[in-house]
C-alpha positions as a Markdown table, in Angstrom:
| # | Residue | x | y | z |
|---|---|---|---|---|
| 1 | Unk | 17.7 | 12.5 | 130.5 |
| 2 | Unk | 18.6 | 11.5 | 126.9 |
| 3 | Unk | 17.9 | 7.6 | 126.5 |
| 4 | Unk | 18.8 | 5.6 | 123.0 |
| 5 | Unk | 16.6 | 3.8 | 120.8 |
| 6 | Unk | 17.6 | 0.2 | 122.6 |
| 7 | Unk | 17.5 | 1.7 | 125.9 |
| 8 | Unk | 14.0 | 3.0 | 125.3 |
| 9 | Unk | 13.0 | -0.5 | 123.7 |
| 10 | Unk | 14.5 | -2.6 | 127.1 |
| 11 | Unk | 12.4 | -0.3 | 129.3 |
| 12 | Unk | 9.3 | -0.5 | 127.8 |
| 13 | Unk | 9.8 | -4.1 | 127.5 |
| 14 | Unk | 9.9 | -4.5 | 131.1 |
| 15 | Unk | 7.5 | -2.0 | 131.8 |
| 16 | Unk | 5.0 | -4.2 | 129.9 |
| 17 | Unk | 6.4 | -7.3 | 131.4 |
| 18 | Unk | 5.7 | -5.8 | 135.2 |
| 19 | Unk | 2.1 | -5.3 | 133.7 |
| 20 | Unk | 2.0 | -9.4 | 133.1 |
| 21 | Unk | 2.2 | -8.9 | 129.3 |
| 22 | Unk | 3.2 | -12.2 | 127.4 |
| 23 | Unk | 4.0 | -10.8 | 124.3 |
| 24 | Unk | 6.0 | -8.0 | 125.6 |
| 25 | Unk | 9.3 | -8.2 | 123.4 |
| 26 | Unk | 7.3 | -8.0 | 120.3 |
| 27 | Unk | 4.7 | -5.5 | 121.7 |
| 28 | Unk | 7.9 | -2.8 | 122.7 |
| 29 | Unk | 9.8 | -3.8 | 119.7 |
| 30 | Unk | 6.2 | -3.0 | 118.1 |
| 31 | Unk | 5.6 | 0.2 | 119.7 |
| 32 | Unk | 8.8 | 1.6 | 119.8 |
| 33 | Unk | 8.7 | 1.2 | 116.0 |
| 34 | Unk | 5.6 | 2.9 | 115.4 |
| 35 | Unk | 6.8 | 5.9 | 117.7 |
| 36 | Unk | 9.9 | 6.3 | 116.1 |
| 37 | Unk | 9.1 | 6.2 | 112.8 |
| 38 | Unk | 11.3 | 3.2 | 112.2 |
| 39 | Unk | 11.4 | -0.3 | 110.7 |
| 40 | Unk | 12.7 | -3.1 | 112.6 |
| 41 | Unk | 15.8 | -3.4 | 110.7 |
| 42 | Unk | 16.6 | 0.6 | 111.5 |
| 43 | Unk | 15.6 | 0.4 | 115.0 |
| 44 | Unk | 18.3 | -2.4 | 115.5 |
| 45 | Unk | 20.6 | -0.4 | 113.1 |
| 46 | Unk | 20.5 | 2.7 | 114.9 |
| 47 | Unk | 19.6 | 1.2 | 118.6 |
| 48 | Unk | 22.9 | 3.2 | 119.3 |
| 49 | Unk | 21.5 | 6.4 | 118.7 |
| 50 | Unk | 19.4 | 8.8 | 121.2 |
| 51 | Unk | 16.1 | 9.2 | 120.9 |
| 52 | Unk | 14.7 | 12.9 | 120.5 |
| 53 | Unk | 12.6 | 14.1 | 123.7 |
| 54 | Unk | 9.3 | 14.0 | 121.3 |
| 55 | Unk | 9.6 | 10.9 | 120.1 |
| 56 | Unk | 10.3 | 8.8 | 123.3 |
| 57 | Unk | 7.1 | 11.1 | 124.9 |
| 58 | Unk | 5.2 | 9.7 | 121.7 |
| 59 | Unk | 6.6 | 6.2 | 122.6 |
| 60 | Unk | 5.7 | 6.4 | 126.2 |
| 61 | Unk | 2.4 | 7.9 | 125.9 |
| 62 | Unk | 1.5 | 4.7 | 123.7 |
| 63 | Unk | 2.6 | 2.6 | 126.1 |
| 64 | Unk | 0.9 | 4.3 | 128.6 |
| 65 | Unk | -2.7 | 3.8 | 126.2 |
| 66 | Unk | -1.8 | 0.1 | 125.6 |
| 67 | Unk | -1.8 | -0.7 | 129.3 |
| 68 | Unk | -5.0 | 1.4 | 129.7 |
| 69 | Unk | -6.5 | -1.3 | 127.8 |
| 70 | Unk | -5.8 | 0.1 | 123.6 |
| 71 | Unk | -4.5 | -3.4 | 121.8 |
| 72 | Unk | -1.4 | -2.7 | 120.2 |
| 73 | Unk | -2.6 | -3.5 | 116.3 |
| 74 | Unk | -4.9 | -0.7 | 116.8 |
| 75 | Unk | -2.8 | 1.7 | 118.3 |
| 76 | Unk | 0.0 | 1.4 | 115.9 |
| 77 | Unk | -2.6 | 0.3 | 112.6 |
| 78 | Unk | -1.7 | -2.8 | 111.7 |
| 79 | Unk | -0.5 | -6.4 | 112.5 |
| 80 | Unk | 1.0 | -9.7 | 110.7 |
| 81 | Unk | -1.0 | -12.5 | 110.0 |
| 82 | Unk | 0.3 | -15.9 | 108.3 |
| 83 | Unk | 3.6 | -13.8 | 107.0 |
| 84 | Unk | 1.4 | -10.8 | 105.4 |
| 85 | Unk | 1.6 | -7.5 | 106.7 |
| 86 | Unk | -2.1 | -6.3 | 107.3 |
| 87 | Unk | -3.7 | -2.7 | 107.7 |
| 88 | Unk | -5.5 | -2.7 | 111.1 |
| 89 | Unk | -8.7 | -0.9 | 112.1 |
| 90 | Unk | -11.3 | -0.4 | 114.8 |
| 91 | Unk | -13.7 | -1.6 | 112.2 |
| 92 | Unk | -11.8 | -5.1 | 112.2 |
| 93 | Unk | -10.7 | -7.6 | 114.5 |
| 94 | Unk | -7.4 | -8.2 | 115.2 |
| 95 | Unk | -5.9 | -11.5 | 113.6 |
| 96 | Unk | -5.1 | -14.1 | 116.3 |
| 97 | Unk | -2.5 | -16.6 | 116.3 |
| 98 | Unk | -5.3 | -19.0 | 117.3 |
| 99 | Unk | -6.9 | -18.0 | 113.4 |
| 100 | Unk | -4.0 | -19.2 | 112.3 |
| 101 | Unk | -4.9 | -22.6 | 113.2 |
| 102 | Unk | -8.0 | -22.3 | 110.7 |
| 103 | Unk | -6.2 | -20.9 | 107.8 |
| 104 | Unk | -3.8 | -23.6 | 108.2 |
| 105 | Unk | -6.5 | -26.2 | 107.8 |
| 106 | Unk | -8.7 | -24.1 | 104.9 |
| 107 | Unk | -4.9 | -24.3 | 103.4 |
| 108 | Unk | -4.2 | -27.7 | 103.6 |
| 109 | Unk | -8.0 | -28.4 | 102.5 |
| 110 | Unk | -7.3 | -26.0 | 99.4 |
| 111 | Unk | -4.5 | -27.3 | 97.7 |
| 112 | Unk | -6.4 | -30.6 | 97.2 |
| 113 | Unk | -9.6 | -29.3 | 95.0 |
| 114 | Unk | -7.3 | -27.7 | 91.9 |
| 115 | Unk | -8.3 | -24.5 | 90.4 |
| 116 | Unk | -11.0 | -23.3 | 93.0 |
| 117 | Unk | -12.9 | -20.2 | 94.1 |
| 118 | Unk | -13.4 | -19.4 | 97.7 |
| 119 | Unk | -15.4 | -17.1 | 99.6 |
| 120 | Unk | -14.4 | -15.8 | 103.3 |
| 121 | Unk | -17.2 | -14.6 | 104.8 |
| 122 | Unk | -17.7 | -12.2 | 107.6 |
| 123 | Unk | -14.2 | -11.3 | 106.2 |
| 124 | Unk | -13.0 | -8.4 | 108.5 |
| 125 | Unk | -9.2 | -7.7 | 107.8 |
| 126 | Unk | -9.2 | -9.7 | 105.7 |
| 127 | Unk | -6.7 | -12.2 | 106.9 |
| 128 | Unk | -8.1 | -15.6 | 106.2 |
| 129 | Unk | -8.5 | -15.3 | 102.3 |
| 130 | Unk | -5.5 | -13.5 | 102.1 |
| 131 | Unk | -3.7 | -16.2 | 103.6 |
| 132 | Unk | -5.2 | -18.7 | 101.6 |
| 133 | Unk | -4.4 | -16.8 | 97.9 |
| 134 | Unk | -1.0 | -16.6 | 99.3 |
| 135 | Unk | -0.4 | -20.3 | 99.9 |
| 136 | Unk | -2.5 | -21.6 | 97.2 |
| 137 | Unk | -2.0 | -20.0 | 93.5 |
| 138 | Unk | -4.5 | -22.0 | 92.1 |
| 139 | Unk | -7.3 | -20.7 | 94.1 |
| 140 | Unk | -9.5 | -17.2 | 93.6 |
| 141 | Unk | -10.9 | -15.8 | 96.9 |
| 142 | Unk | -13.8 | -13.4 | 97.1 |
| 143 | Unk | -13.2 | -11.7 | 100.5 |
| 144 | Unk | -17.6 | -10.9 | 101.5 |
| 145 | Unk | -18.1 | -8.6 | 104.1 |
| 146 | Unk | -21.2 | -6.1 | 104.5 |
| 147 | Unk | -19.4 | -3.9 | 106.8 |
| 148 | Unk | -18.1 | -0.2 | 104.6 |
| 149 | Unk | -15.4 | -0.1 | 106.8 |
| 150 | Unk | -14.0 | -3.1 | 106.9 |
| 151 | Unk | -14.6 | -3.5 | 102.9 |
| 152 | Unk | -12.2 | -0.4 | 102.9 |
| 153 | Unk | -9.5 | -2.3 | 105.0 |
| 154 | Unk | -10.1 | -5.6 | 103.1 |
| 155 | Unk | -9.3 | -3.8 | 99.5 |
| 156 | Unk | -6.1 | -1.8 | 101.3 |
| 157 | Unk | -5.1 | -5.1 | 102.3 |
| 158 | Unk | -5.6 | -7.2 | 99.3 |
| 159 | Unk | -3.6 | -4.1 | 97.3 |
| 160 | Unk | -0.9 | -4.6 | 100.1 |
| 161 | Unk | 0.3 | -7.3 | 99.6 |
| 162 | Unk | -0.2 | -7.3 | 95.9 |
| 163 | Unk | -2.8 | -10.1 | 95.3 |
| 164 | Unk | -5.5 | -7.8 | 93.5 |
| 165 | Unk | -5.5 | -10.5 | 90.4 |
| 166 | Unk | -7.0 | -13.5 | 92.3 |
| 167 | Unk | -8.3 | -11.8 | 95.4 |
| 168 | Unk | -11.6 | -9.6 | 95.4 |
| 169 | Unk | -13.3 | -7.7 | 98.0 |
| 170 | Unk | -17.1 | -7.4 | 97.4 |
| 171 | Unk | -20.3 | -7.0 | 99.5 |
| 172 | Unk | -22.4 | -8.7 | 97.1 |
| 173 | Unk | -21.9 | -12.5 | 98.1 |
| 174 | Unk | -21.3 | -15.0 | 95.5 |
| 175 | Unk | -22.5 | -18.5 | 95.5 |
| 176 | Unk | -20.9 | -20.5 | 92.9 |
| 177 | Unk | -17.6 | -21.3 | 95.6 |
| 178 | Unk | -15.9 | -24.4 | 96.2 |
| 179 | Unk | -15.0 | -23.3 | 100.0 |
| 180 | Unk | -17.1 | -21.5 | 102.0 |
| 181 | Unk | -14.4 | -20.4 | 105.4 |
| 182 | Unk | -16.4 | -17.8 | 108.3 |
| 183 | Unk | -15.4 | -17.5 | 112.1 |
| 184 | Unk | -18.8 | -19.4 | 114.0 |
| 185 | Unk | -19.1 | -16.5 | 116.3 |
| 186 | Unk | -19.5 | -14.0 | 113.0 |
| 187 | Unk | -22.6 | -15.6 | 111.7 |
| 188 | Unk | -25.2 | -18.0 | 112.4 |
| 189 | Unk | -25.8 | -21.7 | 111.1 |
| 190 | Unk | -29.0 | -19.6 | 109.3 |
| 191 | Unk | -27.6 | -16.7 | 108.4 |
| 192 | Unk | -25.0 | -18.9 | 106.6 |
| 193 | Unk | -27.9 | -21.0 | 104.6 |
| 194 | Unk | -29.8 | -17.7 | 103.4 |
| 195 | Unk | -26.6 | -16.7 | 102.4 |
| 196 | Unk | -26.0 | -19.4 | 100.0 |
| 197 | Unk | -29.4 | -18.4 | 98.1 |
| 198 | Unk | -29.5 | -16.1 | 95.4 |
| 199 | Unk | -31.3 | -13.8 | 96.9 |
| 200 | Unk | -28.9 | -12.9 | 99.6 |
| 201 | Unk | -27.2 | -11.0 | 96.8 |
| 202 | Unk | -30.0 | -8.3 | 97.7 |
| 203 | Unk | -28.7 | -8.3 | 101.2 |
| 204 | Unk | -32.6 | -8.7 | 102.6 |
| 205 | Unk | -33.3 | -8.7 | 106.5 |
| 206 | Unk | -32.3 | -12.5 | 108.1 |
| 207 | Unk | -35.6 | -14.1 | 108.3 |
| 208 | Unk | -36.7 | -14.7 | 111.9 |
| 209 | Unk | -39.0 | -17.2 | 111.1 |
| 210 | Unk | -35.6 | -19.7 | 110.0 |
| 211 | Unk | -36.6 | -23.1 | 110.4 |
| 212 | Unk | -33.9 | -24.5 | 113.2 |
| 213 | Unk | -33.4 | -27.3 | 111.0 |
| 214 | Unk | -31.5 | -25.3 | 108.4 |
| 215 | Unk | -28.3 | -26.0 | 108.2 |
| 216 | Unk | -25.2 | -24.2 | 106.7 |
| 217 | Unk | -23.7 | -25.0 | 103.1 |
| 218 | Unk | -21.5 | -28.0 | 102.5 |
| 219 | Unk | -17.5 | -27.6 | 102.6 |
| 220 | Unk | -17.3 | -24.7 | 105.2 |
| 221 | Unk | -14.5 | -24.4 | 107.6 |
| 222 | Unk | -15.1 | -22.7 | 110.8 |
């Protein structure tokens, strides 16, 4: 039976709030999106319109993955972080609302040093450092991360949302930065002091033998 865009979106929203999902009205609205090939301005423009058979079996068979366990940002590749669209992948994790707390802080922090540079380490998606160049012009952000593939999604992201001219993606860590931000379950307190050195530039082996008095670099949020 044919079904329209807003009918499909008020099904799958209950259909996810039966499963106990919180988020469900952005989820659907999220997923129905992504199945449809639509923005959310056209899904509520055409929400009067049917659906064709293929896309509301593309819809559903996403919903069906989500509540197998698949997180939404990854089945649809990407999420919103801080008011920035961001490219999502399995190489990344998925921005929380939570890490939005701690970019609010490194923010606030920020805007008090003047012209600054500042390094997000561990960056995944990017989201942190993005946030930050986007609230603060002043400051240049080096988004460090070792990982290939999340370097890849950091640079997408960075060209996204067109902040290329004060935001750089490198795997080579710098050490000359005013801020240092990292999430405390991403690194160690020693990894974090080696990393400060010079010759973590070389991207050498964590030393096993770190003394458990070393402690990480001044001015880091976590």
């Amino acid at each position: 039976m044919a079904t329209t865009y807003n009918n499909l979106y008020l099904d799958i929203r209950q259909q996810l709030r039966r499963a106990g999902i919180e988020e469900a009205t952005l989820e659907a609205r999220e997923l129905v999106c992504f199945g449809t090939n639509k923005s959310r301005e056209e899904l509520a423009r055409d929400g009067g319109l049917y659906a064709s058979p293929e896309l509301e079996h593309r819809v559903r068979d996403l919903v069906r993955r989500h509540l197998e366990g698949e997180p939404v940002a990854y089945l649809i590749g990407e999420w919103e972080f801080y008011g920035l669209p961001l490219d999502i992948s399995r190489d990344v994790l998925i921005p929380r609302p939570d890490t939005e707390v701690l970019a609010e802080q490194a923010i606030g922090y920020i805007k008090t040093l003047g012209e600054c540079r500042v390094l997000d380490l561990c960056a995944g998606s990017g989201c942190i450092g993005l946030a930050v160049a986007a609230q603060v012009p002043q400051a240049r952000v080096v988004l460090g991360e070792w990982s290939d593939g999340a370097l890849k999604i950091c640079r997408q992201n960075v060209r996204r949302n067109s902040l290329t001219a004060r935001v750089v993606p490198m795997q080579r860590v710098p050490t000359d930065c005013a801020l240092l931000v990292f999430a405390v379950c991403c690194i160690t307190a020693c990894e974090a002091c080696r990393l400060t050195e010079k010759r973590a530039q070389n991207a050498a082996p964590a030393n096993k033998n770190c003394s458990a008095a070393c402690k990480p670099p001044q001015n880091v949020v976590t």
